[in-house]
N, C-alpha and C positions, 0 to 999 in steps of 0.2 A: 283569776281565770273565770269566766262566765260560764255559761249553762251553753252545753253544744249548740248549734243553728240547729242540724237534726233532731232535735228532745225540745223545739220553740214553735208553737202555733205562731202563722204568718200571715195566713190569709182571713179577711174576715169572713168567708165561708163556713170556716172550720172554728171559727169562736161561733156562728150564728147555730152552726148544730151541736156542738154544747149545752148553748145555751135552752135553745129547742127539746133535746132529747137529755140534757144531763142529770144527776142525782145532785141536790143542793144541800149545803151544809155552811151553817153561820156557825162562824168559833171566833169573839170576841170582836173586833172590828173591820173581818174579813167573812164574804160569801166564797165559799166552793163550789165549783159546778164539776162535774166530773161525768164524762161518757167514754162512751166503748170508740174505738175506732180500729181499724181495717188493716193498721201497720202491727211491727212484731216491737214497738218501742211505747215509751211512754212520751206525750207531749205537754208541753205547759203554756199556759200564756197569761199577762199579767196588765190588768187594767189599774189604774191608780188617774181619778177625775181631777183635773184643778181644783174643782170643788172642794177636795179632800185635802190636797197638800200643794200649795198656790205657785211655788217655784218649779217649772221645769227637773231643775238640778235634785232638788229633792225626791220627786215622783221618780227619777230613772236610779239613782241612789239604793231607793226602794227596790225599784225593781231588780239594781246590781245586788243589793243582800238575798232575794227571795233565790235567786239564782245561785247562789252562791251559800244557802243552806240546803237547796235540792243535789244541787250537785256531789254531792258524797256518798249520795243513797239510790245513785240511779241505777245500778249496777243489780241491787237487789229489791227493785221498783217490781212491782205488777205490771207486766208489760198489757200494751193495745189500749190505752187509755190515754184521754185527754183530758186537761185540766184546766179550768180558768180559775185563776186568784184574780177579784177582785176587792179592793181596799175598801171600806165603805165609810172607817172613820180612823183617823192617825192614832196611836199609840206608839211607846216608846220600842226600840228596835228588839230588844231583850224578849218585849212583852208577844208582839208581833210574832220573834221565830217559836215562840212556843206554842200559841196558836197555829202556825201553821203545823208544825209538826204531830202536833195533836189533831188536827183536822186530816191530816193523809194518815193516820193510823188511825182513825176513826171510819175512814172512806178504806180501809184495807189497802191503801196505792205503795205504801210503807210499808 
């Protein structure tokens, strides 16, 4: 099961003020960017370049795991906040969710 549409940045709007107004945080081959927004939920959104990881299938992969380690914790997430993950260098998937999960307990979003 994936990451609700409602708890997904969509528009590139809403990643350009992130990026603009966000708190940044690099936790091993991943940047966080994370700001306030307007809603009573939490949102995420997840970039992963060719650059990074060359197949298609791979990159959305990525993206179905990141989803799918948030998802069990949204419930007791810090709401009004948005989030961009993006990838900036491949590591193994193990190595990846502990990074993130250390970087949203480091950001208080966890």
């Amino acid at each position: 099961m994936a990451l609700p549409t409602k708890n997904r940045l969509k528009k590139r709007s809403d990643f350009d003020t992130v990026f603009k107004g966000g708190r940044p945080l690099k936790s091993g081959g991943l940047l966080i960017k994370a700001g306030l927004n307007n809603l009573n939920l939490t949102r995420f959104g997840f970039i992963v370049s060719p650059r990074v990881i060359k197949t298609a299938v791979a990159r959305n992969a990525l993206k179905r795991l990141f989803g799918e380690i948030i998802r069990p914790g949204l419930k007791r997430m810090t709401q009004g906040r948005d989030v961009v993950i993006v990838v900036q260098k491949s590591e193994s998937d193990e190595k990846t969710k502990e990074n993130l999960l250390e970087a949203l307990k480091t950001l208080k979003i966890l």
